[in-house]
Gaussian input, Z-matrix of N, CA and C with variables (Angstrom, degrees):
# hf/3-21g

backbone

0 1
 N
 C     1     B1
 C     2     B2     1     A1
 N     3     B3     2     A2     1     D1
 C     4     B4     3     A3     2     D2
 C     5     B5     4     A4     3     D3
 N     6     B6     5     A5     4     D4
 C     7     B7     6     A6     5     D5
 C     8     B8     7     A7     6     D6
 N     9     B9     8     A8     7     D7
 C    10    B10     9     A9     8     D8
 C    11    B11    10    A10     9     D9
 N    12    B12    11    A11    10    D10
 C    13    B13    12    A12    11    D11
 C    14    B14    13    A13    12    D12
 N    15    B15    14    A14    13    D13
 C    16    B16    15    A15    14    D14
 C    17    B17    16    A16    15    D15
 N    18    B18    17    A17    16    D16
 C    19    B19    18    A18    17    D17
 C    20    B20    19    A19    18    D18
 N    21    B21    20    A20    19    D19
 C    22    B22    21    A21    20    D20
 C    23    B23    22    A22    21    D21
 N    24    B24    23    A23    22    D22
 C    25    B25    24    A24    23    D23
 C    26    B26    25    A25    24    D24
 N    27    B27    26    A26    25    D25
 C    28    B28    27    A27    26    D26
 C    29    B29    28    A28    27    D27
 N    30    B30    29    A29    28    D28
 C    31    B31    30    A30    29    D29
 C    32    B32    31    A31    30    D30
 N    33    B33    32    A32    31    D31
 C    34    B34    33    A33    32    D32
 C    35    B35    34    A34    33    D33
 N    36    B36    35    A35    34    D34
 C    37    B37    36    A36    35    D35
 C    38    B38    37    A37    36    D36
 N    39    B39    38    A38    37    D37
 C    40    B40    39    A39    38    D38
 C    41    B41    40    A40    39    D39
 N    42    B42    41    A41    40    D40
 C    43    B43    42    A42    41    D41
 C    44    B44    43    A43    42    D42
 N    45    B45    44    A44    43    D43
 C    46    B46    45    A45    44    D44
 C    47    B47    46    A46    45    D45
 N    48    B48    47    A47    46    D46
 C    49    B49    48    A48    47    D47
 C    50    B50    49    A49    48    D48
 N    51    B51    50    A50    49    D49
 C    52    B52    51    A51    50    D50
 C    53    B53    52    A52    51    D51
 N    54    B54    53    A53    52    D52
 C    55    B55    54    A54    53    D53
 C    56    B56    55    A55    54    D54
 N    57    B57    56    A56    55    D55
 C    58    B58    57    A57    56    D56
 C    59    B59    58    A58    57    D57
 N    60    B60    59    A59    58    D58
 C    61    B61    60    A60    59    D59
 C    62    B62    61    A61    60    D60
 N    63    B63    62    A62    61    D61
 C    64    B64    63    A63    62    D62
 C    65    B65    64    A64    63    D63
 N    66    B66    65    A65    64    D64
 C    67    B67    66    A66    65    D65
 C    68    B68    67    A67    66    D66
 N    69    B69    68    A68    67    D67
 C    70    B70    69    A69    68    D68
 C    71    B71    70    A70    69    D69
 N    72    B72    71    A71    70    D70
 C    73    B73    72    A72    71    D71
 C    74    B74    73    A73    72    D72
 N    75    B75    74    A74    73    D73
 C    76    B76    75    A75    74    D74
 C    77    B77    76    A76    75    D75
 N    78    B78    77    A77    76    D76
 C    79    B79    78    A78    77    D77
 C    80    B80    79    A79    78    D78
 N    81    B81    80    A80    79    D79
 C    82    B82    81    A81    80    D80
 C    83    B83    82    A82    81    D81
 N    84    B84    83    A83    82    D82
 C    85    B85    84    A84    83    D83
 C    86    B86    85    A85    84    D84
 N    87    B87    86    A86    85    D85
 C    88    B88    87    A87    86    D86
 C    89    B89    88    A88    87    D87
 N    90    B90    89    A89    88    D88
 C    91    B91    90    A90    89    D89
 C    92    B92    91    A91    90    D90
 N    93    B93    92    A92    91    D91
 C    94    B94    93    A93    92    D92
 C    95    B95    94    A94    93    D93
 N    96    B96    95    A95    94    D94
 C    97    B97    96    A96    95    D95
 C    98    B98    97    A97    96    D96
 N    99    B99    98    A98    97    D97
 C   100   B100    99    A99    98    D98
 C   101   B101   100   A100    99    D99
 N   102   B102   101   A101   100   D100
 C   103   B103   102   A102   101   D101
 C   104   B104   103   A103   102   D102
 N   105   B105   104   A104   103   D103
 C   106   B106   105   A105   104   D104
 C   107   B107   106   A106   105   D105
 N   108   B108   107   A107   106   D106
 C   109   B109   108   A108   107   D107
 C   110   B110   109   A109   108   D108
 N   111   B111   110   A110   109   D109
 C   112   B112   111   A111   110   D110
 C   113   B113   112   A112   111   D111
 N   114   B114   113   A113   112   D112
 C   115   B115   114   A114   113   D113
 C   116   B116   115   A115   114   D114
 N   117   B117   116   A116   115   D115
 C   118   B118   117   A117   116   D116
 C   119   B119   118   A118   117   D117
 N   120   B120   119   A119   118   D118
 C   121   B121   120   A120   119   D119
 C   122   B122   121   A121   120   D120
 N   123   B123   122   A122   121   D121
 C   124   B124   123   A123   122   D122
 C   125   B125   124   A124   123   D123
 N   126   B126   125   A125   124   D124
 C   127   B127   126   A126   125   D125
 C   128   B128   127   A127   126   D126
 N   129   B129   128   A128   127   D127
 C   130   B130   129   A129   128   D128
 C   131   B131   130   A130   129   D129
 N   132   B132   131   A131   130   D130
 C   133   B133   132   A132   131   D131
 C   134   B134   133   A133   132   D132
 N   135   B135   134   A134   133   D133
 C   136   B136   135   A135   134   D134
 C   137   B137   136   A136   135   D135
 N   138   B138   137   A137   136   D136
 C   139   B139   138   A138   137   D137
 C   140   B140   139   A139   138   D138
 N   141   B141   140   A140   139   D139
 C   142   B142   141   A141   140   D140
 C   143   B143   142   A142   141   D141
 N   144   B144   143   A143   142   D142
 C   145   B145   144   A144   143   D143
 C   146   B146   145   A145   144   D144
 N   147   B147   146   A146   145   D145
 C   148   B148   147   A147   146   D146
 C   149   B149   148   A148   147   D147
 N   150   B150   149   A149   148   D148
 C   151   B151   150   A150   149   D149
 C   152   B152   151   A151   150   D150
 N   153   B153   152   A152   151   D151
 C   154   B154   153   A153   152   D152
 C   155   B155   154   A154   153   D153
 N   156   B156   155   A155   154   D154
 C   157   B157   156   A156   155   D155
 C   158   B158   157   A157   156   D156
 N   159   B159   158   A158   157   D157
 C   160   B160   159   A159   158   D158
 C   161   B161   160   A160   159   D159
 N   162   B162   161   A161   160   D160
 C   163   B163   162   A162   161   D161
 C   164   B164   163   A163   162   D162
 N   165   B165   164   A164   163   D163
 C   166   B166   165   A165   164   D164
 C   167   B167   166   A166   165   D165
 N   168   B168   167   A167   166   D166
 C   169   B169   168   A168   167   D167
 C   170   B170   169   A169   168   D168
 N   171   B171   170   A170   169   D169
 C   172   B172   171   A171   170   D170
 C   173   B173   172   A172   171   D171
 N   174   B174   173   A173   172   D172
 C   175   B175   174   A174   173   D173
 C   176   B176   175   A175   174   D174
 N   177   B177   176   A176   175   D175
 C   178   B178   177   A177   176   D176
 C   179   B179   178   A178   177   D177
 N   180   B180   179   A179   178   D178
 C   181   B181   180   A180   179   D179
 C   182   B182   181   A181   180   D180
 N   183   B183   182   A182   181   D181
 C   184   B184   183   A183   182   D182
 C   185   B185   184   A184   183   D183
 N   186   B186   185   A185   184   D184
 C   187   B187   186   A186   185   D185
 C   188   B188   187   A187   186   D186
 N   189   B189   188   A188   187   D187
 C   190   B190   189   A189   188   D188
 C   191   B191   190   A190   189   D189
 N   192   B192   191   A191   190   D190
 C   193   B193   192   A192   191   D191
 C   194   B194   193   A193   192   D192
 N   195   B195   194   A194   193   D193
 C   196   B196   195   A195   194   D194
 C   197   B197   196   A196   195   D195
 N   198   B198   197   A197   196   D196
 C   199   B199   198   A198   197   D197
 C   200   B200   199   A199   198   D198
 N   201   B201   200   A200   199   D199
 C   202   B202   201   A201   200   D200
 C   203   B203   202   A202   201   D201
 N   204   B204   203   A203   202   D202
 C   205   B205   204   A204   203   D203
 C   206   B206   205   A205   204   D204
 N   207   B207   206   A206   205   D205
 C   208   B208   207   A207   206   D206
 C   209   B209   208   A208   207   D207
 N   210   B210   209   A209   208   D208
 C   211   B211   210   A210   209   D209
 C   212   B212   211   A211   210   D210
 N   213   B213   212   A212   211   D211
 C   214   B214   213   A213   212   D212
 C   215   B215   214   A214   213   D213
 N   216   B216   215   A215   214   D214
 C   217   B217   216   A216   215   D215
 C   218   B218   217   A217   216   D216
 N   219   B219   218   A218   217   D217
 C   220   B220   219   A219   218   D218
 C   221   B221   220   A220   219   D219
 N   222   B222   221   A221   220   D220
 C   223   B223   222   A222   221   D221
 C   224   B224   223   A223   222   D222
 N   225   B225   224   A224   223   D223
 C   226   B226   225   A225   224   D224
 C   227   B227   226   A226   225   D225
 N   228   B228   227   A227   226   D226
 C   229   B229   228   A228   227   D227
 C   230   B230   229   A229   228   D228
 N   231   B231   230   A230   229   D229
 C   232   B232   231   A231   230   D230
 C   233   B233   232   A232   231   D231
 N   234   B234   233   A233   232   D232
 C   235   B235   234   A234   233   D233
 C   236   B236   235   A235   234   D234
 N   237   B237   236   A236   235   D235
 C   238   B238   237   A237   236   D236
 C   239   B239   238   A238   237   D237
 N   240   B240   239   A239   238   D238
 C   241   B241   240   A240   239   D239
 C   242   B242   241   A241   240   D240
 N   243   B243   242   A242   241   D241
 C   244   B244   243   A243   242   D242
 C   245   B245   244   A244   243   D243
 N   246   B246   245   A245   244   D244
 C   247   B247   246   A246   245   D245
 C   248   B248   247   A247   246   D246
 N   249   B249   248   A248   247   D247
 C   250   B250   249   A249   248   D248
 C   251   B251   250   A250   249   D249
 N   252   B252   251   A251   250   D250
 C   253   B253   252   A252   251   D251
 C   254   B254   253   A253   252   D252
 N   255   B255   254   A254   253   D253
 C   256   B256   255   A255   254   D254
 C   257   B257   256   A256   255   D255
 N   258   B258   257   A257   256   D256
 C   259   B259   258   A258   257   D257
 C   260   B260   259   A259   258   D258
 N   261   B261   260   A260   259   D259
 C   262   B262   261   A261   260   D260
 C   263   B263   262   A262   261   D261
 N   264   B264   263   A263   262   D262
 C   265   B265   264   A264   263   D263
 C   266   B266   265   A265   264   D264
 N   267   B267   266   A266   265   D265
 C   268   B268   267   A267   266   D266
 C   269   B269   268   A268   267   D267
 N   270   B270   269   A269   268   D268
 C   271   B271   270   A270   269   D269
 C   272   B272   271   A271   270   D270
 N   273   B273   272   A272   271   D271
 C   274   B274   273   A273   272   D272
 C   275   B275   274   A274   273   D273
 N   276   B276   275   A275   274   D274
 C   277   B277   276   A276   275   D275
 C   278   B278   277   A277   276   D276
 N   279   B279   278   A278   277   D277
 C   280   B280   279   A279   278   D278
 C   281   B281   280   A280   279   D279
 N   282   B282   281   A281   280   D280
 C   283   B283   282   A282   281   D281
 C   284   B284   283   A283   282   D282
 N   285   B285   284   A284   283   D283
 C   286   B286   285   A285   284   D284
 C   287   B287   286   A286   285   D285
 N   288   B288   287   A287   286   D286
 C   289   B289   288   A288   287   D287
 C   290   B290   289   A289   288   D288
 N   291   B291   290   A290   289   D289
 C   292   B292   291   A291   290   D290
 C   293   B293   292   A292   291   D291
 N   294   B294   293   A293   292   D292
 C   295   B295   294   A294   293   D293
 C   296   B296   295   A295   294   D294

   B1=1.4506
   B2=1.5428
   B3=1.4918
   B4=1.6010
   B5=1.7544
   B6=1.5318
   B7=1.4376
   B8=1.7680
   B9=1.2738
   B10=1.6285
   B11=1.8579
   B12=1.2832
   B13=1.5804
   B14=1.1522
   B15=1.7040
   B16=1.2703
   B17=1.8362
   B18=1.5952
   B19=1.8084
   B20=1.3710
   B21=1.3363
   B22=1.6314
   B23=1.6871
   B24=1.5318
   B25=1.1085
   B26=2.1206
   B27=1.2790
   B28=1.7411
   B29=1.6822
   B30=1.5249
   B31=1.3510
   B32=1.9621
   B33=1.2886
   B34=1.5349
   B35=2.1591
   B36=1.3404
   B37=1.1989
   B38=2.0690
   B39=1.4527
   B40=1.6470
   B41=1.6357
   B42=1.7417
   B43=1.2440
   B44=1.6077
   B45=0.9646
   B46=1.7101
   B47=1.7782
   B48=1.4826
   B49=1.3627
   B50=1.3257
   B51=1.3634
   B52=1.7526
   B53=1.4879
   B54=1.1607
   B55=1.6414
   B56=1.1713
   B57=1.2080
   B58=1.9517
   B59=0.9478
   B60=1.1445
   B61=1.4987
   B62=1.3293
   B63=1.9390
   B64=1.8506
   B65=1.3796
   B66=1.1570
   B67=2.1729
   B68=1.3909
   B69=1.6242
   B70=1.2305
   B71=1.6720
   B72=1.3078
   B73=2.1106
   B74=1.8364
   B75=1.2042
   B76=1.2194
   B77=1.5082
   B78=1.8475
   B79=1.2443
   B80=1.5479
   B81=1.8849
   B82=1.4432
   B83=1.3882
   B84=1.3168
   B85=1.8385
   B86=1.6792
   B87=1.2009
   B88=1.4250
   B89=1.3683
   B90=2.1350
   B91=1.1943
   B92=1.8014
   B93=1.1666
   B94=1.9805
   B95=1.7777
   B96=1.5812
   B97=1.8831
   B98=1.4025
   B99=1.3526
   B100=1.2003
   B101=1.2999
   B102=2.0322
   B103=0.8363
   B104=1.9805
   B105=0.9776
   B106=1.6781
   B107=1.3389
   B108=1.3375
   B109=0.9460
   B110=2.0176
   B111=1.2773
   B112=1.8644
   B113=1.6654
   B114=1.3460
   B115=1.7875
   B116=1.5854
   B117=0.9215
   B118=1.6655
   B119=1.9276
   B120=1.5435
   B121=1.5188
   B122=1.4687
   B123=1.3536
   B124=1.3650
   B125=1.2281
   B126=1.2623
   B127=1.7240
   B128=1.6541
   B129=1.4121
   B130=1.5265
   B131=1.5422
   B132=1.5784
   B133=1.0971
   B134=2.0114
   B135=1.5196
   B136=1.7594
   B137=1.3698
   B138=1.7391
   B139=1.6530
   B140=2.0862
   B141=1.0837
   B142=1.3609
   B143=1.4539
   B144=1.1153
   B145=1.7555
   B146=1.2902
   B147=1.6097
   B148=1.9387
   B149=1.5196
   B150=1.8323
   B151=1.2085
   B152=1.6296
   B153=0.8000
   B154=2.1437
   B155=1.5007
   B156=1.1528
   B157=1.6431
   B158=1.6703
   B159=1.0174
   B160=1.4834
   B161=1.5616
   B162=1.6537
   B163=1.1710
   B164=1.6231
   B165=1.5646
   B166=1.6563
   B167=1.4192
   B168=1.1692
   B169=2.1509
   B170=1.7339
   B171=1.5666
   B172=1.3879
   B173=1.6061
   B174=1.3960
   B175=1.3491
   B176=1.3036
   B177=0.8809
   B178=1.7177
   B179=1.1781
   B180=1.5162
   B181=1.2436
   B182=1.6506
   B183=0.9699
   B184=1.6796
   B185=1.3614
   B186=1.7012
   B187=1.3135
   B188=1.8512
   B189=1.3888
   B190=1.4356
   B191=1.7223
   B192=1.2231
   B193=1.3210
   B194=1.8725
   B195=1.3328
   B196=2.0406
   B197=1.7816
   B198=1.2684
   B199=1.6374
   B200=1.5505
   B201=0.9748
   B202=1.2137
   B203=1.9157
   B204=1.4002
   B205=1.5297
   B206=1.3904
   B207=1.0647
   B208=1.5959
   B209=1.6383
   B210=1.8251
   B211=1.9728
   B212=1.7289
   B213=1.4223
   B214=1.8034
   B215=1.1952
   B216=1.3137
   B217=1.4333
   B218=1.9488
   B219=1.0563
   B220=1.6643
   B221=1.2368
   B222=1.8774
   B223=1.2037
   B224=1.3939
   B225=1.2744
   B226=1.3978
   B227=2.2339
   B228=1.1452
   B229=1.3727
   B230=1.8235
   B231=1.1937
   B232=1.8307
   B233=1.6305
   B234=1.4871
   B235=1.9388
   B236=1.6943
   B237=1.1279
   B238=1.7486
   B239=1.2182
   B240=1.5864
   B241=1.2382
   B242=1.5646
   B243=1.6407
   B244=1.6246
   B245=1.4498
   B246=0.9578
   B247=1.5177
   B248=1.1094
   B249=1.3792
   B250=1.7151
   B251=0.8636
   B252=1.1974
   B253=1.8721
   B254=1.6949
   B255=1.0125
   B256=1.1400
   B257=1.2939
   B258=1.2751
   B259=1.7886
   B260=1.5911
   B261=1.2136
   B262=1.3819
   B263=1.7312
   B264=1.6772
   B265=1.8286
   B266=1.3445
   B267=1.4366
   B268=1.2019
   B269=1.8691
   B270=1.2522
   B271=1.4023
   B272=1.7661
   B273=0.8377
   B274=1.9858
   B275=1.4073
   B276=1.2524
   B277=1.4221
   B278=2.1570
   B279=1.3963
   B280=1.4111
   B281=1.7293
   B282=1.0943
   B283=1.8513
   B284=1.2755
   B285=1.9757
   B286=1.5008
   B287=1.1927
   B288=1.3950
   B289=1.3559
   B290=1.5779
   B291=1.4186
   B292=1.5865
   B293=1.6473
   B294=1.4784
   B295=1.0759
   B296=1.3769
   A1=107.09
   A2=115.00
   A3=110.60
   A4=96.03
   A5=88.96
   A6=114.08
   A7=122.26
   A8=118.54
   A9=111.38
   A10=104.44
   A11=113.40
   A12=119.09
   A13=104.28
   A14=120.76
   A15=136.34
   A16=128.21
   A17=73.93
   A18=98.74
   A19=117.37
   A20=99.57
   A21=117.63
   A22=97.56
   A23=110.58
   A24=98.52
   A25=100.86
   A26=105.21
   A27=115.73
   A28=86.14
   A29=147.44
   A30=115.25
   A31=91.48
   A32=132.75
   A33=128.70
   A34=72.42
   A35=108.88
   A36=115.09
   A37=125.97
   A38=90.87
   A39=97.59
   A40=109.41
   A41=110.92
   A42=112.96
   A43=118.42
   A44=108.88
   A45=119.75
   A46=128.52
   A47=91.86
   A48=105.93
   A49=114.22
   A50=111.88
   A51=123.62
   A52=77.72
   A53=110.24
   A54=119.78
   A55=131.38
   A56=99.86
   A57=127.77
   A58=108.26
   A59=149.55
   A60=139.93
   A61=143.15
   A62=92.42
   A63=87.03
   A64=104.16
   A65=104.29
   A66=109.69
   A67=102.49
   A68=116.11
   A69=130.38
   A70=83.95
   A71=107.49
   A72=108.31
   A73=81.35
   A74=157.56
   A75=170.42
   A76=102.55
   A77=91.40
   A78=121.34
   A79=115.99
   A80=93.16
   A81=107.11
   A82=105.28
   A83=94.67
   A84=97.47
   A85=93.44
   A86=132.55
   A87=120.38
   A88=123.63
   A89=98.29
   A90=111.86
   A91=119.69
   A92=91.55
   A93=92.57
   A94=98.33
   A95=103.53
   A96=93.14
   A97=103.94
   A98=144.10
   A99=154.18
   A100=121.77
   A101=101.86
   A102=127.44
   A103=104.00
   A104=114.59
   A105=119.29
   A106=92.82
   A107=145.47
   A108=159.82
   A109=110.93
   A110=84.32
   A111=107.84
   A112=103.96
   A113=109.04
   A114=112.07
   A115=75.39
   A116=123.32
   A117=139.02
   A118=96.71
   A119=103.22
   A120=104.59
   A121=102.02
   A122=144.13
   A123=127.89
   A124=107.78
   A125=116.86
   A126=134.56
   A127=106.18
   A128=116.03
   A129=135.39
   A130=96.18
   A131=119.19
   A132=126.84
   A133=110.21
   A134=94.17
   A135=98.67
   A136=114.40
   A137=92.59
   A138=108.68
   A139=88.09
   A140=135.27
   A141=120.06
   A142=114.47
   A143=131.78
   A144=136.90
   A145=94.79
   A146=120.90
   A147=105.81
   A148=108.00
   A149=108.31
   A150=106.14
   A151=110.14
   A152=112.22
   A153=115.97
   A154=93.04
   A155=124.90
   A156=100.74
   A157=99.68
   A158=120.12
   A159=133.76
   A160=124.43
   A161=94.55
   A162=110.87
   A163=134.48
   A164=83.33
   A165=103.42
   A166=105.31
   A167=121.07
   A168=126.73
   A169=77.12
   A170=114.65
   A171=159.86
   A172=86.95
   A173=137.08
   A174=124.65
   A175=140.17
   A176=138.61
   A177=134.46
   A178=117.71
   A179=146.75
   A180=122.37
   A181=140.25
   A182=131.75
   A183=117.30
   A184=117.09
   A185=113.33
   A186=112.53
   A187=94.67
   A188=93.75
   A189=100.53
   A190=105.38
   A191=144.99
   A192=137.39
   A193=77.93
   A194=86.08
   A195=97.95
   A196=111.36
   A197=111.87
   A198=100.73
   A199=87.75
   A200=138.10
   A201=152.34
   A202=121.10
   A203=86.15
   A204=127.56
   A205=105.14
   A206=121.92
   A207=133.70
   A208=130.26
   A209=83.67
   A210=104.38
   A211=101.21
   A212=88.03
   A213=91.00
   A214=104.54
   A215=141.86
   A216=140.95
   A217=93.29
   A218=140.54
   A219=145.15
   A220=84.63
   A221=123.08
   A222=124.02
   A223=88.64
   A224=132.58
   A225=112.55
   A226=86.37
   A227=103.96
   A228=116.23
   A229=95.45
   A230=99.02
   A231=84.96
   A232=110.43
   A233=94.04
   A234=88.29
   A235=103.96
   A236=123.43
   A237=104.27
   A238=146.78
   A239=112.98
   A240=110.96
   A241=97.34
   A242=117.56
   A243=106.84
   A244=120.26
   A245=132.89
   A246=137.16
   A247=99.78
   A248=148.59
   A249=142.36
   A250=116.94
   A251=119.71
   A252=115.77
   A253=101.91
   A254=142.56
   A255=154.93
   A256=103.44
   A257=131.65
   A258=123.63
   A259=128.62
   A260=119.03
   A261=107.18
   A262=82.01
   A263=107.00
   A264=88.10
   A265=130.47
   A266=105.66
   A267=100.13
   A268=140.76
   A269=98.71
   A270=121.55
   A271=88.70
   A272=132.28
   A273=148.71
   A274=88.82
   A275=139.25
   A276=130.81
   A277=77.33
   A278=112.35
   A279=112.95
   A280=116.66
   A281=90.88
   A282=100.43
   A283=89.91
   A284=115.87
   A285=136.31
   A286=126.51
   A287=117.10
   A288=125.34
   A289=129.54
   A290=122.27
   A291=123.48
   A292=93.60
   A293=123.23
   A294=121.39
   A295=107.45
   D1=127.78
   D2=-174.24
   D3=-92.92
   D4=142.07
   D5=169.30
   D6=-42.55
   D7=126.66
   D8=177.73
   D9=-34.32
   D10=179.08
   D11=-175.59
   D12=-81.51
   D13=-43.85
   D14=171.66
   D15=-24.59
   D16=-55.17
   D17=157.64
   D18=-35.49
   D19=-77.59
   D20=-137.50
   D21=-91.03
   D22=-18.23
   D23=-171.58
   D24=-84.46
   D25=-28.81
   D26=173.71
   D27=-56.92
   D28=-66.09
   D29=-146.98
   D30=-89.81
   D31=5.46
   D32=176.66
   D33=-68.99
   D34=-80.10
   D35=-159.17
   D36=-32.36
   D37=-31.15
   D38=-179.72
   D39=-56.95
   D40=-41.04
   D41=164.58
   D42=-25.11
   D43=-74.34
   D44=178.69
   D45=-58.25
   D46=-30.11
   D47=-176.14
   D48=-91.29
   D49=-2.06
   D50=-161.93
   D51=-90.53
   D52=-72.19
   D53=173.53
   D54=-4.98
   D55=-73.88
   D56=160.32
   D57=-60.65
   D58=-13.52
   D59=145.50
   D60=-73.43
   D61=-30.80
   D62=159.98
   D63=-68.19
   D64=-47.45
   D65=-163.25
   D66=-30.96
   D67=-57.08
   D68=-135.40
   D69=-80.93
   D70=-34.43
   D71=-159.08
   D72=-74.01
   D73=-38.22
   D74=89.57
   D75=58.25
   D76=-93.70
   D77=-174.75
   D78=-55.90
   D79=-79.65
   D80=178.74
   D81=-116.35
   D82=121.42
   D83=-161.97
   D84=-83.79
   D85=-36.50
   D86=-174.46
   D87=-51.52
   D88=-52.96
   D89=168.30
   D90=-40.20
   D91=-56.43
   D92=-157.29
   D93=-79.55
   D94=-6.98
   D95=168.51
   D96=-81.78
   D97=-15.27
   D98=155.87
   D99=-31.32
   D100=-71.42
   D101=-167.82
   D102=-72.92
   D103=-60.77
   D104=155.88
   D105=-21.85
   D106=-119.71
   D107=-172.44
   D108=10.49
   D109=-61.76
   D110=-171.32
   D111=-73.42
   D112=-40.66
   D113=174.12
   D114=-61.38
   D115=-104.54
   D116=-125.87
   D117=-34.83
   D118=-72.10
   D119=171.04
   D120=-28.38
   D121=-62.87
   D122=-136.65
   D123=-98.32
   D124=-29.01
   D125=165.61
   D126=-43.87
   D127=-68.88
   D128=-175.86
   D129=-45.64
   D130=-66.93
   D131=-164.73
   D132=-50.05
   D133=-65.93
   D134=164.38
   D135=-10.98
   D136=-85.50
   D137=-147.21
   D138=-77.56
   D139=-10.57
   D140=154.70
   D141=-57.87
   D142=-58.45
   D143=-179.15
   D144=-57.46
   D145=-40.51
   D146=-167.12
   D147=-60.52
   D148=-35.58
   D149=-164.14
   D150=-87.70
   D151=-29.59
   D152=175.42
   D153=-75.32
   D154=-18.75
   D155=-176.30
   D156=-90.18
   D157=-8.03
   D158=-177.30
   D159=56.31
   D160=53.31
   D161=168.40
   D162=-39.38
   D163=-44.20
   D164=-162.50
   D165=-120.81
   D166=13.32
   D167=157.93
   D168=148.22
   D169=166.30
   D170=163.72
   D171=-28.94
   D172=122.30
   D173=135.56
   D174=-41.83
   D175=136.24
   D176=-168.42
   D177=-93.99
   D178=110.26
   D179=170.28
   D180=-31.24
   D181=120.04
   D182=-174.42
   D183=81.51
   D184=1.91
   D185=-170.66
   D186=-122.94
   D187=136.18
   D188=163.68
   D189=-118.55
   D190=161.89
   D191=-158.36
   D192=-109.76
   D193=146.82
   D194=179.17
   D195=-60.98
   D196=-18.60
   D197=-174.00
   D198=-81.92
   D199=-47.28
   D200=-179.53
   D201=-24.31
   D202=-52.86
   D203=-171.78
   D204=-82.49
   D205=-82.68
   D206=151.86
   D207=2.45
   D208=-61.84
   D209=168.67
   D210=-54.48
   D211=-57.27
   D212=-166.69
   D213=-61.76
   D214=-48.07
   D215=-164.48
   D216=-60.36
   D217=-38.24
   D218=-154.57
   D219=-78.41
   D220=-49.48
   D221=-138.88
   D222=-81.19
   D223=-19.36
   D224=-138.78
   D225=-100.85
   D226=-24.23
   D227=175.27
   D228=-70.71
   D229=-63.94
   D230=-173.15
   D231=-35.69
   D232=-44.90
   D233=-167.32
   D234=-87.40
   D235=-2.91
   D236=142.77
   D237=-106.35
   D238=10.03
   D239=174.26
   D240=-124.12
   D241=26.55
   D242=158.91
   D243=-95.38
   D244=-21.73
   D245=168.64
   D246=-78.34
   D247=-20.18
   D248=140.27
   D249=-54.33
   D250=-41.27
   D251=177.37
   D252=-81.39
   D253=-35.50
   D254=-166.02
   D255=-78.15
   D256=-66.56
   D257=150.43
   D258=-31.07
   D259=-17.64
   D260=-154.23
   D261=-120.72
   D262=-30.08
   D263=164.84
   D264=-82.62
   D265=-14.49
   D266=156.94
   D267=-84.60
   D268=-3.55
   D269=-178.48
   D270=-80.26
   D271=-77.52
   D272=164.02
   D273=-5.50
   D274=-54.09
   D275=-114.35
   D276=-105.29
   D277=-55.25
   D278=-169.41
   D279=-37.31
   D280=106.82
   D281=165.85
   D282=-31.08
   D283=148.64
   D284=143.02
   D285=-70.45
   D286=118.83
   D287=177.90
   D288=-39.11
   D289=110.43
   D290=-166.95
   D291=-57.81
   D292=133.06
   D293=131.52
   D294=175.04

């Protein structure tokens, strides 16, 4: 059974946005730790609904499929070591005190 358009067109879109996220971690590192942040949440969230709606075979009780698992395990590191990274670039950024 193929995925609504809604779907497929959000992971066509990660293509581009994956992109814009190194640049931005690059460019503007706050921005694209943001943006990291919001892919990862919305990515996890997706391909969770793709898989309970049983897009891709019957869900299994007690079973999560390893890509599945994997995403979440990255995601769950993205969302604790970005407000660490996010503190420490903003700590960098403060002018030194004249004296």
């Amino acid at each position: 059974m193929p995925v609504p358009f809604a779907i497929g067109l959000y992971w066509d879109a990660l293509t581009v946005l994956d992109l814009l996220t190194v640049l931005l971690l690059w460019w503007r590192p706050k921005l694209g730790l943001w943006l990291a942040v919001a892919i990862m949440v919305s990515d996890i969230s997706v391909n969770t609904r793709v898989y309970l709606a049983g897009y891709f075979g019957a869900p299994r009780a007690h079973m999560v499929p390893l890509s599945l698992f994997e995403q979440s395990l990255f995601g769950l590191f993205v969302l604790l070591t970005a407000p660490l990274a996010y503190t420490q670039l903003t700590s960098q950024k403060q002018p030194a005190a004249a004296g």
